[in-house]
C-alpha positions in Angstrom: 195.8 191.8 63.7 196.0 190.7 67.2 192.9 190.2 67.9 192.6 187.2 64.6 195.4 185.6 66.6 193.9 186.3 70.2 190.3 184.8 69.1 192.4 181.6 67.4 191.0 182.6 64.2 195.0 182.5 62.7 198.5 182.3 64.1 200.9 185.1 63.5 202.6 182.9 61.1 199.9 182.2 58.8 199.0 186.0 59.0 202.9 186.7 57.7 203.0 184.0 55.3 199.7 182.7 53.6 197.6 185.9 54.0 197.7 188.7 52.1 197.0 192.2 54.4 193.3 192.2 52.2 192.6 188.7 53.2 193.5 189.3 56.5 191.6 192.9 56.9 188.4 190.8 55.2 189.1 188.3 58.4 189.4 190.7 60.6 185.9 192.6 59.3 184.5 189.2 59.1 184.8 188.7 63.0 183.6 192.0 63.8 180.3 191.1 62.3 180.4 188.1 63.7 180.8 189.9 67.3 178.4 193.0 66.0 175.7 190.0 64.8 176.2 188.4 68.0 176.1 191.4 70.8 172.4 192.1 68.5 171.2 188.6 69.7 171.7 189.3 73.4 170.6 192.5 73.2 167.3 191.5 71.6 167.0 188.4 74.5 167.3 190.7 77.4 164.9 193.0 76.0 162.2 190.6 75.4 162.9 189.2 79.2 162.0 192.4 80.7 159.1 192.8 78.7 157.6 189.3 80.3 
């Protein structure tokens, strides 16, 4: 859960607190996505760079 707090995406408090481990797995998978989704993007950009 670390990494929710290192990206800002919750304090360690709130992940103690107000979420429930399940809520704050979902957050977690949510992110990954997110970063999964987002490496895609660049990847798809460089290739069609080198194919200019």
């Amino acid at each position: 859960m670390y990494v929710l707090v290192k990206a800002r995406l919750a304090s360690m408090q709130e992940l103690k607190e107000v979420y429930t481990l399940d809520e704050a797995l979902k957050l977690f998978a949510l992110y990954e996505m997110d970063n999964d989704v987002e490496a895609g993007r660049l990847e798809e950009i460089k290739a069609g760079g080198d194919s200019r």
